[in-house]
TIGU-634923 format. One record per residue (C-alpha): residue in one letter; x, y, z. Coordinates in pm, whole numbers, plus 50000, padded with zeros to 5 digits. Each point is the difference from the previous one (the first is absolute). Layout:
// residues N
AXYZ/...
This chain:
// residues 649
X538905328550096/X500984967149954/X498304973549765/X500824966250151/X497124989450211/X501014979750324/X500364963050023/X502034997249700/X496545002749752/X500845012249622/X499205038149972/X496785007649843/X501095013249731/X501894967549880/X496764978950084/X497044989049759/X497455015750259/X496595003849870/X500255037050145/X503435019149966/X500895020650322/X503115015249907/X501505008749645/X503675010849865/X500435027049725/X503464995649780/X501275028150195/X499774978450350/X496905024350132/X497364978050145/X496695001449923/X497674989150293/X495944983949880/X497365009450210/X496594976549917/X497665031550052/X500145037650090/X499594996250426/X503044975749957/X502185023349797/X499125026850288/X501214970150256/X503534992549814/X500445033749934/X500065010350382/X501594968050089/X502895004249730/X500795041450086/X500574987250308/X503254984549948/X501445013749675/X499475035849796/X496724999049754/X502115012649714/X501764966350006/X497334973649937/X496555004349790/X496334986350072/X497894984249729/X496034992550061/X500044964949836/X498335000449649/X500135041149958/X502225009849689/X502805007650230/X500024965050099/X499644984349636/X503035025249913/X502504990350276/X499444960449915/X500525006849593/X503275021250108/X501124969850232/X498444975149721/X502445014549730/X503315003450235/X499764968450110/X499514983549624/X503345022149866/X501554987850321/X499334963249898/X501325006549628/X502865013150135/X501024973050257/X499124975349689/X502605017549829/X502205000550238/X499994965250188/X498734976649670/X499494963950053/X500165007750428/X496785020949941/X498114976049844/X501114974650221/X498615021350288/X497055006449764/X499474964449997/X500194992450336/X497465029950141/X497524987749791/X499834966950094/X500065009250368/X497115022549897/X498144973949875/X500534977050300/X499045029550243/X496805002449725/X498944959950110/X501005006050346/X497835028350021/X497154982449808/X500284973150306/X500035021950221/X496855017049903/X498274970949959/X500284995750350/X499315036850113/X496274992549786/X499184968650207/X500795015550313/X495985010350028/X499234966749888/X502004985750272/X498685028350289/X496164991049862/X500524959749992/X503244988550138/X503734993949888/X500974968049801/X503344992549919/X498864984449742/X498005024249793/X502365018949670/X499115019849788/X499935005649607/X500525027849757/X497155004649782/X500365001449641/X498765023549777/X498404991949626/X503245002949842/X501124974550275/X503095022650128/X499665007750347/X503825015650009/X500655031349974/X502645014349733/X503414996950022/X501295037850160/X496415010050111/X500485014750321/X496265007050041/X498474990550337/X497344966149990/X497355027050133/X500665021749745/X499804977049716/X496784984450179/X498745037149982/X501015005749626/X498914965549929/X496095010250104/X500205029849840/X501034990749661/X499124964349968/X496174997450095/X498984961649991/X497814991149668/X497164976450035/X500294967249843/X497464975049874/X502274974350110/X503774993350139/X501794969250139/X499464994850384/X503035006650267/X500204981950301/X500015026150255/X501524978650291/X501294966850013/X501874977050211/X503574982849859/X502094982550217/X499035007850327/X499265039149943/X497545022649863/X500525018549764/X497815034749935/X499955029449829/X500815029550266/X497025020949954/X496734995050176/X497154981049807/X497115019549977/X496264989550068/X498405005749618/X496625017449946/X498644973249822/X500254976950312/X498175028050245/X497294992949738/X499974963750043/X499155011250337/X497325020049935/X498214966349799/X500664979250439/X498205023550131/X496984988449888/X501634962149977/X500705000650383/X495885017350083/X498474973449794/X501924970250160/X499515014350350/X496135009949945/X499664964849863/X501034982450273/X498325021450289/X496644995049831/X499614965350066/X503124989550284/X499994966249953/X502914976849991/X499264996249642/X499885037849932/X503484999250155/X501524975449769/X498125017049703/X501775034350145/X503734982149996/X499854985549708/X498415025749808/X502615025450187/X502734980849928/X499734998749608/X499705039049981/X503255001250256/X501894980449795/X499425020749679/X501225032150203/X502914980750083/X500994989549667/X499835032649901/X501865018550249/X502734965449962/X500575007149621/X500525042050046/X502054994250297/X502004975149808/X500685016949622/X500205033149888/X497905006549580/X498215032650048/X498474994849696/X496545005349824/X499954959549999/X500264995150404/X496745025850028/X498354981749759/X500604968150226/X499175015650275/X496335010449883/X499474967849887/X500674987650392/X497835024150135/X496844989749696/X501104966150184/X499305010150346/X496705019249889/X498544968449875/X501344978750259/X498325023650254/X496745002649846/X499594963850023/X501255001050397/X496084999850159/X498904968749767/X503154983150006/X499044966150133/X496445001449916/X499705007149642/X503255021749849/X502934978350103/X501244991949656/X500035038149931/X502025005250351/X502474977449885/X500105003449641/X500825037550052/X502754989350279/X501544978049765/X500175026349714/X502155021850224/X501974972550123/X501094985049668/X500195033649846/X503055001750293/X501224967449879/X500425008549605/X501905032450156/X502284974350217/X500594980049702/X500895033449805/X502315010850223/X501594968550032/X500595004049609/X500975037150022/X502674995250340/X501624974249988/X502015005550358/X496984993350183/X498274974749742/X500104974350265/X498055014950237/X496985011649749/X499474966549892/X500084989050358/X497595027850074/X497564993449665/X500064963250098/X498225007350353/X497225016849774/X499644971249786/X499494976550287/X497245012750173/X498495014849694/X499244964749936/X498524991950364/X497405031749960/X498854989949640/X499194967150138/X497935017450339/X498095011549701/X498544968049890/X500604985750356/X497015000050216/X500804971950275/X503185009850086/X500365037349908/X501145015850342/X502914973350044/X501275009749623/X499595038050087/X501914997350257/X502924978349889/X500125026249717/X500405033950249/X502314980350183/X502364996949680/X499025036149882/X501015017050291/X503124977350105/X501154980849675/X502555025649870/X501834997450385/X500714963249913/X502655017849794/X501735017450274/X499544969850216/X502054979249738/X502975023349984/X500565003850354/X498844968850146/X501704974049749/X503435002350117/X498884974450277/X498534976349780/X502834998049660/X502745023949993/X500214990649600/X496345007749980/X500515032150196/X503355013449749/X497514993449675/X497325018450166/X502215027350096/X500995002449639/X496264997049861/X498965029750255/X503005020650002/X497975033549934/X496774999950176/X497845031349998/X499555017150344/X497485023550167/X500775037150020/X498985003650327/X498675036649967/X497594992249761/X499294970650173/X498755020150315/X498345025849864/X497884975549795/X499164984450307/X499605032550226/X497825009249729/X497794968749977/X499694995450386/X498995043950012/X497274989549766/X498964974350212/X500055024950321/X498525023049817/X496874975449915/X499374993550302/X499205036450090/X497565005449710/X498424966250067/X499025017950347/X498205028949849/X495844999450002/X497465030249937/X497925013050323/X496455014149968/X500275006150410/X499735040050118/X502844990050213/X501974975549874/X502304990950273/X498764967050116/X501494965550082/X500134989849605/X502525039249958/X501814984350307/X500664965049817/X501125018749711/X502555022350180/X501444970950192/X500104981149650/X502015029849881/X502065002850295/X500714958750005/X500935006449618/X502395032550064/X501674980550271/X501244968149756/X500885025749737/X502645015850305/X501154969950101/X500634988149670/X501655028249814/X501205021150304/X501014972650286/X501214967349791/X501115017449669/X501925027150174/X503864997950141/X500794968049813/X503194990550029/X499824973749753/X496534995249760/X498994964950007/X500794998749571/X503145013450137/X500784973850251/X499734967449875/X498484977149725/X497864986450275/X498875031250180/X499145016849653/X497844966849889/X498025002850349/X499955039349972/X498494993949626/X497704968650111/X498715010450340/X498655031649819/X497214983449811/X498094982650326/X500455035750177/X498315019349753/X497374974749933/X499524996250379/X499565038150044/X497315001549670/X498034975150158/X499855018250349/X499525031049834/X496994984649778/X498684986450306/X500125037450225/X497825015949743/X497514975450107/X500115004950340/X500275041549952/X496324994949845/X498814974650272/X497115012150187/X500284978350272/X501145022650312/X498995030050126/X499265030749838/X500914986849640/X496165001449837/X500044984049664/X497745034049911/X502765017550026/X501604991449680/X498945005049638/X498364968049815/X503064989449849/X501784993950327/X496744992050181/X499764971649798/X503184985650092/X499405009250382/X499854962950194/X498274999050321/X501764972350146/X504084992149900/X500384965149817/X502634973850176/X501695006149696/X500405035949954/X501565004050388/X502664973349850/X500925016849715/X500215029950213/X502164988250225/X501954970749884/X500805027249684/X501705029550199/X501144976050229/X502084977449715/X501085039549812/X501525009150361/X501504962950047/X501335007249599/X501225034650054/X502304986350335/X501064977549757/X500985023549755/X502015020150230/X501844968550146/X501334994549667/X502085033149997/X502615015950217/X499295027050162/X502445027550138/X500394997850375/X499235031650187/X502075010550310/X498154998150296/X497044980649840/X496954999350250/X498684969349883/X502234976149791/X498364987749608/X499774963450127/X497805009550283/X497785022049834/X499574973249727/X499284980950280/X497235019050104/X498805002049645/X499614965649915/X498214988850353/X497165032349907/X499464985449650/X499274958250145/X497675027750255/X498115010049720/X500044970649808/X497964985150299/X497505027150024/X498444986049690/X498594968550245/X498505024750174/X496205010549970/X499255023250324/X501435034349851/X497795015649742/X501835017449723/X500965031350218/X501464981950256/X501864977149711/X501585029949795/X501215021050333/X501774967150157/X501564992849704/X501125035649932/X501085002150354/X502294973549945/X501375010849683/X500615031750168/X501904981650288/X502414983949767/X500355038349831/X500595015250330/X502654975450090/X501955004649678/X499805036050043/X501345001550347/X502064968649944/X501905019349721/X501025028650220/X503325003850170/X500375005850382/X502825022849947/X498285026349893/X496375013750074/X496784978549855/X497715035750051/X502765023549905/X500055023250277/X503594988750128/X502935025650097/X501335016649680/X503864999449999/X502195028649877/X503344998749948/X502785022149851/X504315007950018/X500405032750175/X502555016250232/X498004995750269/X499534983050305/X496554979450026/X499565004750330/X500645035649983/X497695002149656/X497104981450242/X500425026450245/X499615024949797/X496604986949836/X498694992550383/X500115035550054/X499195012749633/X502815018749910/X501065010349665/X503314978549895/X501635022849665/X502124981549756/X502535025150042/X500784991050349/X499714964549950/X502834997049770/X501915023650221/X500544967950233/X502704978650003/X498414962350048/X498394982049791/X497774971150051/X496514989049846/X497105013550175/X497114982750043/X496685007750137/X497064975650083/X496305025449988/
């Protein structure tokens, strides 16, 4: 049998394949590798087909047998190198010389090449870039190159690399930059960044951050109570964000970073005790507590700065936009007159002073192109997002914010029979809420062609922008739908139906202000979320019923719908909740349908196609089905045409 595989490829046995199919002894026998017993079986049959079994043998790969035949091939070939040393002298080193370095190159080409192979999920999950590379990652001893001569497979030294070198926890170790942008590209370490455990339990501390600040402002909906809720929403926001910036950003896994992070999250705890009082009596505490976390980020910025000096530019850029409106909220401390005007100057620069930076080194080229070369030096490394973490954080924040507004809906009954108009209003609450958690993880973050991060600087600012108003939007229309579950104002909703707690909180009449933050809430979230999908790229289906512009379309004229019903006072809370649900539901519908294909069935009860290569006529092979006859393989391959058969059922 012979050993050279077609289209000119090396035969295996001269090839550094991770799994050896084929063997030679000294003697010239082969020695065929099977991987497990059903595949010896398989070569066995397949190879005393064509040649006698007494002239090949059949290992099971890592039995004895097989250990023995690769010492005995280990040993000729190493007294078959001596002796061509001998032999040949300075021309064997020479070709010595020579196969190693083109084993090295085929090493680095390799190492590209994988590097590509482990983005191509990234790139099927968020979109290609041409200008996303990768980077090795180094080790502690800082050599991420294998030995000269080893021949051992990446996976397998990954493998052996787990095994034998667990990773020790540190008190401290120098941050790494996990991705960064130089020169036009970014630049990322190949592997996926995972979501760590301590930020799921930063989560755990906005649950009860995002109840409080929607309770708060559905107790007394006033336009005052709104820009209490904002504000107050806003500095707990921008915490989360700092947090999830800095992990996305460097890599310490160290005893220090959990340290930092519990002192963020003692932060958060005393700035959300002091949410209810805020601008009554506990303002100072609000603040003070928002400003510990917030400089507490800027002596990090400042020590990073110190400890990486690539991207030293940017941190100081980054600590100075703490500084500033540090300043502005100390002095809305002692500020009385003017307070709201300095809180909001400061948010402003909190939420948008770092972008100045990005703004700078892309928009300066039209005003100096001297200014823009020394700013392209000063920022040559600039830390980037890793856009999986980045998403999961935020699929994570916005679940917790769905997921609030389906326990804010749940009440206590003291009814027999407790399906009455107030169980309806709950339902269609639930339903309203299921429906944006669909369209929002299932409809627009689906079939992306290119995430919005992924796209553009300017798409992934709006992506990352647009996604505060839509989530505060939604937590104030949430806050406001437990209100109107408990109303008592239609029929068959008795407040005597519910326990004392909830009776208490039962209104017999909806407030002008409640119906808006109904409304004018889920209809802003829907208005956010069309948003939101605009700013990707979405794969185009063939056949598409109903085309993404249009259904966005459609979207955007239901939420200004909504939006309105809040001027409205003839429907009583029943009436309120199913309209707006109905609507939702319309815009759900439309995606769903919208997203099918006409080529193929929307129900699933379309003609199943079969098709196979026989020596058979169809029409003949039709016949013989119309009158149920028994067709036998035998006879079928008896026949002397061949054509593919296909049948429609």
């Amino acid at each position: 049998m012979s050993t050279t595989p077609q289209n000119g490829a090396a035969p295996a046995h001269h090839r550094g394949d991770r799994l050896r199919r084929l063997l030679l002894r000294p003697d010239g026998r082969k020695v065929h590798v099977a991987s497990s017993p059903e595949d010896a079986q398989r070569v066995h049959r397949k190879l005393s087909s064509v040649q006698p079994p007494e002239e090949f043998d059949l290992v099971i790969r890592g039995t004895p047998e097989h250990l023995e035949a690769i010492r005995e091939a280990h040993s000729h070939h190493s007294q078959k190198q001596e002796d061509q040393r001998t032999q040949h002298g300075e021309v064997f080193v020479d070709i010595n010389n020579v196969r190693d370095e083109l084993d090295a190159l085929s090493k680095e080409l390799r190492a590209l090449t994988d590097s590509n192979v482990d983005l191509d999920a990234n790139f099927s999950k968020y979109g290609y870039s041409a200008h996303l590379r990768t980077r090795e990652t180094h080790n502690d001893s800082g050599d991420s190159s294998p030995r000269k001569g080893d021949e051992t497979p990446k996976s397998v030294q990954d493998w052996d690399n787990e095994l034998h070198h667990a990773r020790p926890v540190r008190l401290w170790q120098r941050p790494v930059v996990r991705q960064y942008f130089h020169k036009g590209l970014l630049w990322r370490a190949s592997e996926q960044e995972e979501v760590a455990s301590f930020e799921l339990f930063v989560d755990l501390l906005y649950v009860g951050i995002i109840a409080i600040n929607g309770d708060t402002a559905s107790e007394h909906p006033t336009a005052e109570s709104l820009r209490n809720f904002c504000i107050t929403f806003i500095l707990s926001w921008r915490v989360w964000t700092d947090l999830t910036l800095v992990t996305s950003w460097f890599e310490t896994d160290d005893i220090v970073q959990r340290l930092s992070v519990i002192f963020d999250m003692a932060c958060l705890f005393g700035l959300t005790t002091n949410i209810v009082e805020a601008f009554e009596h506990t303002y100072s505490q609000l603040i003070a507590f928002y400003l510990a976390a917030r400089l507490g980020l800027c002596v990090y910025f400042l020590h990073l700065a110190w400890l990486v000096p690539m991207v030293r530019a940017v941190m100081f850029c980054y600590a100075f936009w703490v500084i500033v409106p540090s300043a502005l909220w100390i002095g809305s401390i002692y500020v009385h007159t003017y307070r709201q005007p300095i809180i909001w100057v400061a948010i402003v620069l909190d939420l948008y002073g770092p972008t100045t930076v990005i703004f700078c080194v892309r928009g300066v080229d039209h005003v100096s192109k001297r200014l823009a070369a020394r700013f392209k030096v000063i920022f040559e490394f600039y830390p980037a997002l890793n856009i999986e973490h980045q998403t999961e954080r935020t699929n994570a924040f916005v679940t917790l914010v769905f997921g609030y507004s389906v326990v804010a809906l749940l009440y206590q009954n003291t009814a027999a029979l407790g399906l009455n108009a107030i169980f309806g209003k709950a339902v269609l609450g639930l339903v309203m809420a299921f429906a944006f958690n669909w369209m929002y993880f299932e409809i627009d973050g689906q079939n992306l062609f290119v995430h919005a991060i992924r796209r553009s600087v300017w798409s992934s600012m709006l992506w990352t922008t647009i996604h505060l108003p839509f989530i505060m939007a939604y937590v104030l229309g949430a806050a406001a739908l437990s209100k109107l579950v408990l109303a008592h104002d239609c029929a068959n909703a008795e407040e005597s139906s519910l326990t004392e707690l909830y009776a208490h909180r039962s209104a017999g009449e909806l407030s002008h202000g409640i119906r808006w933050f109904y409304c004018a809430g889920i209809g802003l979230a829907l208005a956010g979320m069309g948003i939101i999908s605009l700013s990707h790229v979405h794969k185009e289906i063939d056949g598409q019923r109903v085309k993404k512009s249009h259904r966005l379309t459609l979207r955007f004229a239901v939420a200004i719908v909504i939006i309105t019903l809040g001027a409205t006072e003839k429907l009583n809370s029943l009436q309120l909740i199913g309209t707006v649900t109905s609507l939702v539901c319309l815009c759900l519908t439309c995606d769903l349908y919208g997203s099918s294909s006409t080529t193929q069935s929307f129900i699933g009860t379309g003609k199943c196609s079969y098709s196979a290569n026989c020596k058979l006529k169809s029409k003949d092979l039709e016949e013989a089905l119309k009158k149920g006859e028994t067709i036998k393989l035998d006879d079928v391959t008896k026949g002397e045409k061949h054509e593919v058969a296909k049948l429609d059922i």
